[in-house]
C-alpha positions in Angstrom: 70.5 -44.2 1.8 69.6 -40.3 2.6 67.1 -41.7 4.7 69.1 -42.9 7.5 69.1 -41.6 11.5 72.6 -43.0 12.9 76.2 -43.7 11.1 77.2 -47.3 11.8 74.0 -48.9 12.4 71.0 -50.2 10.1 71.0 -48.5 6.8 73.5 -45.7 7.8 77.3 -45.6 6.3 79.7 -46.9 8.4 82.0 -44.4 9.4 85.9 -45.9 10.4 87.9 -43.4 12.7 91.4 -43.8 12.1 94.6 -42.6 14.4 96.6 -40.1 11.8 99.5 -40.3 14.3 98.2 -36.2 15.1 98.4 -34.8 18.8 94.2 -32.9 18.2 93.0 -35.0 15.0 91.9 -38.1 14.2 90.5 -39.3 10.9 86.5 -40.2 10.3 86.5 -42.5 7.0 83.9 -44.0 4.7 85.8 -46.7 2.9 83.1 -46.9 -0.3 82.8 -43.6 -1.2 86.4 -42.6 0.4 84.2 -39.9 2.1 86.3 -38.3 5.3 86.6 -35.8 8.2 89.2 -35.0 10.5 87.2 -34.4 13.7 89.1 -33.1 17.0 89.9 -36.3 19.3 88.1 -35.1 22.4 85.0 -34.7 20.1 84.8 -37.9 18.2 82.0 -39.5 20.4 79.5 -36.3 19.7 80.4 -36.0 16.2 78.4 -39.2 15.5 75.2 -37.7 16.6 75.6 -34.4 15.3 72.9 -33.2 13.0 75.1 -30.8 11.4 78.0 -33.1 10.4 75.0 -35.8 9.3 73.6 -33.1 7.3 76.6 -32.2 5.6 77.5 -35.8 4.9 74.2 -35.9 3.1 74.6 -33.2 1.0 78.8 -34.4 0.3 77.6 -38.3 -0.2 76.8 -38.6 -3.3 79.8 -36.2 -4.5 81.9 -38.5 -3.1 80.3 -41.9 -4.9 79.7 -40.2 -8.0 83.7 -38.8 -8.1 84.9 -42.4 -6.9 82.6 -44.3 -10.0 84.0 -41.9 -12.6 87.7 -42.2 -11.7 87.0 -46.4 -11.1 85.0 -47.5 -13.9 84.6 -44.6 -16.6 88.0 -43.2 -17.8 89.2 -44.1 -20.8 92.9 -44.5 -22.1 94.6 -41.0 -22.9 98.6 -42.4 -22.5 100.9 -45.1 -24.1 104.2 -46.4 -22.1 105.9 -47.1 -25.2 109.3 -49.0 -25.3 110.9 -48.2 -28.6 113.6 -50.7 -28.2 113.7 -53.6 -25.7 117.5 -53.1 -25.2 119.1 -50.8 -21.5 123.3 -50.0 -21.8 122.5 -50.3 -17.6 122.0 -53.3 -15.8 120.1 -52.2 -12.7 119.1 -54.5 -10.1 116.1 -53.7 -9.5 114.4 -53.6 -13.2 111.0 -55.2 -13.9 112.1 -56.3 -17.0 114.2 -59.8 -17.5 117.9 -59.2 -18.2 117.6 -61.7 -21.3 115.5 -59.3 -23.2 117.3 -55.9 -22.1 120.7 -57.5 -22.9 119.6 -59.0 -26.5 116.0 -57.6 -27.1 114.7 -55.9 -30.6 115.0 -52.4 -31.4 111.4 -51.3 -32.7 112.1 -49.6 -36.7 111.8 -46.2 -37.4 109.1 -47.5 -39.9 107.3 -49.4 -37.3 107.7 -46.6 -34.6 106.1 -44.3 -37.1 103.6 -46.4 -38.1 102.7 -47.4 -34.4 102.5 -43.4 -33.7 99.9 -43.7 -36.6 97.4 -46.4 -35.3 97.6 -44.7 -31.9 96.7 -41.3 -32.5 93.3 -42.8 -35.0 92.5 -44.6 -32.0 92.9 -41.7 -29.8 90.6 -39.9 -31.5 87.8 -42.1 -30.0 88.7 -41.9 -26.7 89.1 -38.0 -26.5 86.5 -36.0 -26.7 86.4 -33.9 -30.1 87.4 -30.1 -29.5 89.1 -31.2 -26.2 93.0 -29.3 -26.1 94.0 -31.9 -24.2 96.5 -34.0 -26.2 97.2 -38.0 -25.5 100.2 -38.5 -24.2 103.5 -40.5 -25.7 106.0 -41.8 -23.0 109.4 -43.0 -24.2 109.7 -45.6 -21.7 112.2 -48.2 -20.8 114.4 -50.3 -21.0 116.6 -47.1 -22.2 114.6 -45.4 -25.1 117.5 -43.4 -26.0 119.4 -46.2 -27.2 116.7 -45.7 -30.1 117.1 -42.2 -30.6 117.1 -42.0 -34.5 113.7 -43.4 -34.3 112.4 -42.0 -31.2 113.1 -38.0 -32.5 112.1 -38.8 -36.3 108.8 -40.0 -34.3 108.4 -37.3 -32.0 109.3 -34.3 -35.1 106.6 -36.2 -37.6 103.9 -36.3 -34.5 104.9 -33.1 -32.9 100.9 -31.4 -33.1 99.2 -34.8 -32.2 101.0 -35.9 -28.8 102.2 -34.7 -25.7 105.7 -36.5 -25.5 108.2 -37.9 -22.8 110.6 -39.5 -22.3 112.0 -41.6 -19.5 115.7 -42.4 -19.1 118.9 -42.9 -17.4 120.4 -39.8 -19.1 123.7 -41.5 -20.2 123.4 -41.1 -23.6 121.8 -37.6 -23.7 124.3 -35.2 -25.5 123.7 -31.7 -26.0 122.1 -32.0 -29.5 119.8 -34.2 -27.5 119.0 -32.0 -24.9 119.1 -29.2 -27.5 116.2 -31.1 -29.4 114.3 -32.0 -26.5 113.7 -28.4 -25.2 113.4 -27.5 -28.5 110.6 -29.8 -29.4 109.0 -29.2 -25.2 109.1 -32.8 -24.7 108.6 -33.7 -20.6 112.1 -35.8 -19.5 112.0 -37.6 -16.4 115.9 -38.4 -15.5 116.4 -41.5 -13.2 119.0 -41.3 -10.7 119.0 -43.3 -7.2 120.9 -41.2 -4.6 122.8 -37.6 -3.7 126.3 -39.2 -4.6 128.0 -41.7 -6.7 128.5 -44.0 -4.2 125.2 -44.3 -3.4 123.5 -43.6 -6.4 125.5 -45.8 -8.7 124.8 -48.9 -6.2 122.1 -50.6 -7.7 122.7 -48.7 -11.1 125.8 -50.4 -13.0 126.9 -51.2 -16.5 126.4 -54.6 -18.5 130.2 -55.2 -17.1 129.1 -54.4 -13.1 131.2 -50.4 -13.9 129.0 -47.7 -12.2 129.0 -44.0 -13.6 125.1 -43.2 -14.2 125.4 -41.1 -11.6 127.5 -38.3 -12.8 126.0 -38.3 -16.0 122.8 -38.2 -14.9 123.4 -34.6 -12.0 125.3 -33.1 -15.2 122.0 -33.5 -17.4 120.2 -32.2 -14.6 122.0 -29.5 -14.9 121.6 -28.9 -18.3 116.9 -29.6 -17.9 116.5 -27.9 -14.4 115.1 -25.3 -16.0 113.1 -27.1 -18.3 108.9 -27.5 -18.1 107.9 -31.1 -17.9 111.4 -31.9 -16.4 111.1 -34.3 -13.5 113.7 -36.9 -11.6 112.2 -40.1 -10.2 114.6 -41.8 -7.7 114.0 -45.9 -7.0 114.3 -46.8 -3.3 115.5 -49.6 -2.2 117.7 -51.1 0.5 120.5 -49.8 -0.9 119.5 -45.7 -1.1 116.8 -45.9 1.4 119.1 -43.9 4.5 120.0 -41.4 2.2 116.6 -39.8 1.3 116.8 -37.1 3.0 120.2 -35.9 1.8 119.0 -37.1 -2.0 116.0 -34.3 -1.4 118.5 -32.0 -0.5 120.8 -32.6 -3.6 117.4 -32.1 -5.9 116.8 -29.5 -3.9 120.2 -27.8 -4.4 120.3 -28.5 -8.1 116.6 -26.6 -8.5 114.6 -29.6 -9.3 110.5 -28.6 -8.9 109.5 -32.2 -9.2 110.8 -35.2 -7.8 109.6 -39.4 -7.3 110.6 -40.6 -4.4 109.1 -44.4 -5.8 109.4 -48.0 -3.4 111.2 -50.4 -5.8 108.5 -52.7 -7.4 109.3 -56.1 -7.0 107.5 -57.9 -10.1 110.5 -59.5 -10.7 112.2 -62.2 -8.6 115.8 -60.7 -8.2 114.2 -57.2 -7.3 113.5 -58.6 -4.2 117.1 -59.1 -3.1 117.0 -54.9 -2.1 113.1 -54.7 -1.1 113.3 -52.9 2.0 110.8 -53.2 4.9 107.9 -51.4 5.1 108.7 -50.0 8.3 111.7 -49.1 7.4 111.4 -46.8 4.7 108.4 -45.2 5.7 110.5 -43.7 8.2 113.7 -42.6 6.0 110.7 -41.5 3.5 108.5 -39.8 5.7 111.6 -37.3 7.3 112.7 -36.9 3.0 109.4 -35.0 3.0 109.7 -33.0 6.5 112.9 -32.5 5.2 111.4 -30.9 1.8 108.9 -28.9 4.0 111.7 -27.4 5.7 113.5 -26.1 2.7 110.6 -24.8 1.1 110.1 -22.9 4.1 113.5 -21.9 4.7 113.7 -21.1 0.6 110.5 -20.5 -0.2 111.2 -22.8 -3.5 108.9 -26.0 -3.4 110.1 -29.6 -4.0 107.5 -31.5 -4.8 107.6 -35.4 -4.3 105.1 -36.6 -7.0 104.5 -39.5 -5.5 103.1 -38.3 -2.2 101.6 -35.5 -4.1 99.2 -37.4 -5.8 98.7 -39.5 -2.0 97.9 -36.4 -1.0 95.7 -35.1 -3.8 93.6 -38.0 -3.9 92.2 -36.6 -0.1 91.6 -33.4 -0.8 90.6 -33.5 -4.6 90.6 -36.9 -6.3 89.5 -36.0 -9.8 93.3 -33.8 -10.0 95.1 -36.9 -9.8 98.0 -37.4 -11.7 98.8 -40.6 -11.4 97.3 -43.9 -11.4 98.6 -46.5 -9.6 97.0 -45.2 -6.2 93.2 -46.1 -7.1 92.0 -49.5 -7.8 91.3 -50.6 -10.6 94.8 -49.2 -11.4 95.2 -47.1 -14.5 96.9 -49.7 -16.3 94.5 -50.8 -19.4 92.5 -48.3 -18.4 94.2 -44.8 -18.8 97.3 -46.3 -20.3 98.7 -49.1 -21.8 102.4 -49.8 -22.5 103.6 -51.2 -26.0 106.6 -53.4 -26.3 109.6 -52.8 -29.2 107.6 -55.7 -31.1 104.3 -53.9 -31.0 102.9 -56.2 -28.2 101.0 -54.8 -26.0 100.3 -55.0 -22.0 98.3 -53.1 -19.5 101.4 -51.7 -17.9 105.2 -51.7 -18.6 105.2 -53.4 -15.4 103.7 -56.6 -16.9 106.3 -56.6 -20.2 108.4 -59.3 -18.4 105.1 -61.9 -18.1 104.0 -62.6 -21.8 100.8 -64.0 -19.7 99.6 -60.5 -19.8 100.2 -59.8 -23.9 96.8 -58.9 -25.3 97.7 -58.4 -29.0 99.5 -56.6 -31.0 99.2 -53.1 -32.3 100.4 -54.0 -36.1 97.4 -57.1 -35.9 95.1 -56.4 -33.8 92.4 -53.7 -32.7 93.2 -51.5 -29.7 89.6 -52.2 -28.4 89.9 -55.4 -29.2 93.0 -55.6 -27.1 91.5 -53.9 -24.0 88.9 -56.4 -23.8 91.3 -59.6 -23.9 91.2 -61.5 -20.6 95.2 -60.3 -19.6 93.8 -56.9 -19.9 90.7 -58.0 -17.8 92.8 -59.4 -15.3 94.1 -55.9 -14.1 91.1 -53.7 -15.1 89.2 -56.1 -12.7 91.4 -56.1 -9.9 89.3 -54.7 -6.7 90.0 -54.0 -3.5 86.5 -54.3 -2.7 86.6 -58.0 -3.3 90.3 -59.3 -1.5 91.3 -59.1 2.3 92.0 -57.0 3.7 91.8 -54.6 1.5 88.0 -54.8 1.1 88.0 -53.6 5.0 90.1 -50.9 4.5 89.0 -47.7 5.4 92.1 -46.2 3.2 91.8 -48.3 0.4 90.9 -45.7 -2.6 94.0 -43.5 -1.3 96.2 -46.2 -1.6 94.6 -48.5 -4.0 97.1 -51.8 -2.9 99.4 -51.1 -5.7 100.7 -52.8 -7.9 98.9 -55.8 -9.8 102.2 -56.9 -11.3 104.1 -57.2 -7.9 100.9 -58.5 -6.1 100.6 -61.2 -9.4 104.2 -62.2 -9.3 105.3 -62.0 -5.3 102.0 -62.7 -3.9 100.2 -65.3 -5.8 97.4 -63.7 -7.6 95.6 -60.3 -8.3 93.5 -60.6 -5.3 96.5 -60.4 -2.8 98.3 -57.0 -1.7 101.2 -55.7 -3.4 104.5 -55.3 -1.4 104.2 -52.4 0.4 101.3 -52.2 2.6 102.5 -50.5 5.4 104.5 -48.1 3.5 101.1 -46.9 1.8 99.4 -46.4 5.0 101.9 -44.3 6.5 101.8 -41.9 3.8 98.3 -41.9 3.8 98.3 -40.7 7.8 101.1 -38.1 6.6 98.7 -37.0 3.9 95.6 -36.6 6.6 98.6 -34.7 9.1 99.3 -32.1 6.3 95.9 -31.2 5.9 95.3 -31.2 9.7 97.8 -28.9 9.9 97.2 -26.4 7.1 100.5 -27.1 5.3 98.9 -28.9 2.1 100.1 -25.7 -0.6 103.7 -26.5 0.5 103.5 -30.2 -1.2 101.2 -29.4 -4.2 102.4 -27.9 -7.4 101.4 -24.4 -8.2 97.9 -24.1 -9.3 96.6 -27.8 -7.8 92.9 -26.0 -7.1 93.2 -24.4 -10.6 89.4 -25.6 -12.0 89.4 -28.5 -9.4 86.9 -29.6 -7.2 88.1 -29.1 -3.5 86.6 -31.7 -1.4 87.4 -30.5 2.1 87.6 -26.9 3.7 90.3 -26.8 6.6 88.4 -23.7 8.2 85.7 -26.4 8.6 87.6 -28.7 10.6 85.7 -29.8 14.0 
């Protein structure tokens, strides 16, 4: 492929320009490789038959592809979504997983919980390189984990030097001994909460008898964790929060919050869809949430980061310091990660908990490897954007990665449709290419991004 003379013609790469929505810059992609420029608008047509910018898409090529075949097709898993107890004390609308099971589900044992934390870290032990000081990762996921608590801490205390451990919840049954044994024990807490006041917040997020309150329980933990490393609050948007974005970034803001998700409700399961806003629709209100973050960090000089966009973001400019999987394709689920149910079962994804099409074994009966290689597993580690429409002729496609398997599965018809929010995804994307054009990329990356990362643009360079 070296050998070529002219992008776009005979054996060269096809290069896609793309409108970023920019006043000087437009985007130059190459969808395989997720190769890109931003080239000055006036200067698009000479950029094609510039030597130099061949050249230096010669040297950059195969950087690029070899990046892109690591991140698709050699990682291994490193994290566990594990749901110690099938049960939620919430009822929110939007959950992917079926009210019958969080209403009268199984609480995993303390014996099996330990004995699951066992079997894991042997296997991890393959799949991390020996001498490596990077620990596999434990998230307490939902339904509510904390309605488990006994078993989740006793875990966490016996495995305290042999994971990295989280824990995902709604905060309403955090007490201070809680929160006193989570900082104790540096465990990373992600606090859900959908909105900058009750009202709002507690619309979607209610009690088994319809009773809101998550809310204020919620801001008063945050109170308690903003200080705390590894704390993080991930806000679900849907229909019902959507207009309020902007003032939710300010009340994170406020509070001192470093980390934020700003994530589009998933809409694996049927009633989810009932608040699925459109895509245009909140791409707006979540495009002016992060101009509005821009301006405080610039009016404060104290950074809100929106993890979500973040990792949009860092998959541009260094894709091997992603954070996140669900934004490349194959997804990380049964690849990096794999969730494990309050039975043991276990799934490529929490997401996929609800369809018991997608249980590959058990962790008490079967092999781990064996598991990954079972055909629900297969199902999401071969999903491809290279072989759907119209994905496939997407220039943006490895920055978005036409998340998410489950939704696409359940609301579309099959894993080689699109997910929900296509639109939504490309208008982060253009955001993501508008930062960079405009030199502003530090202001929505955590501290230390570039620390030992390969940078794969240089804004000095820009044409």
């Amino acid at each position: 492929m070296k050998d070529f003379k002219y992008f776009n013609s005979g054996r060269g790469p096809a290069l896609q320009p793309i409108d970023i929505g920019h006043d000087d810059y437009c985007a130059l992609i190459e969808p395989d490789t997720a190769f890109w420029s931003l080239v000055k608008k006036n200067q698009l047509g000479h950029i094609l038959s510039d030597a130099d910018f061949m050249d230096s898409y010669k040297v950059k090529m195969e950087l690029f592809e070899k990046e892109m075949t690591n991140l698709r097709r050699n990682l291994k898993p490193s994290a566990v979504y594990f749901n110690p107890t099938d049960r939620c004390n919430l009822n929110c609308a939007y959950c992917y997983i079926p009210k019958e099971i969080r209403k009268n589900g199984d609480h995993m044992s303390l014996e099996n919980l330990t004995r699951s934390l066992g079997i894991l870290k042997d296997y991890f032990t393959t799949t991390i390189p020996e001498g490596s000081n990077r620990l596999p990762q434990i998230i307490f996921h939902g339904s509510e984990p904390m309605m488990n608590k006994d078993a989740v801490f006793a875990g966490i205390e016996k495995y305290a030097d042999d994971f990295h451990f989280g824990i995902q919840t709604n905060a309403t049954l955090l007490d201070d001994d809680s929160i006193d044994f989570i900082k104790e024990h540096k465990v990373g807490v992600g606090i859900s909460i959908d909105g900058p006041t009750a009202e709002v917040g507690d619309r979607a997020r209610v009690n088994w008898d319809g009773q809101g309150g998550a809310f204020e329980k919620a801001a008063s933990v945050i109170e308690k964790l903003k200080d705390h490393a590894g704390f993080n609050v991930i806000c679900t948007v849907t229909t019902e929060n959507m207009r309020h974005l902007t003032e939710t970034v300010e009340f994170f803001h406020e509070r001192e919050v470093k980390v934020c998700m700003l994530n589009v409700i998933r809409c694996t399961q049927e009633h989810s869809r009932c608040i699925k806003p459109e895509d245009a629709d909140v791409a707006g209100h979540f495009l002016s949430a992060l101009d509005r973050a821009y301006e405080l960090y610039e009016q404060t000089g104290r950074k809100l980061i929106v993890a979500n966009f973040a990792n949009i973001l860092i998959s541009i400019i260094a894709p091997t310091a992603r954070r996140l999987m669900c934004d490349i394709s194959p997804c990380g689920g049964g690849r990096c990660f794999f969730a494990v149910s309050a039975k043991g079962d276990m799934f490529p994804c929490s997401e996929f908990i609800g369809l018991p099409e997608f249980n590959g074994g058990n962790i008490f009966k079967d092999d781990i490897d064996d598991v990954l290689q079972t055909d629900p597993f297969k199902k999401v580690t071969g999903r491809d954007v290279d072989t759907f429409q119209p994905c496939s002729n997407c220039a943006i496609k490895h920055f978005c990665g036409a998340p998410c398997p489950a939704e696409a599965y359940e609301m579309n018809g099959g894993m080689d449709k699109i997910g929900a929010f296509c639109e939504f995804y490309e208008e982060q994307t253009r955001y993501a290419f508008r930062v960079i054009a405009d030199e502003k990329v530090d202001a929505f990356l955590w501290k230390g991004w570039d620390k030992d990362t390969e940078v794969v643009y240089d804004i000095s360079s820009l044409i």
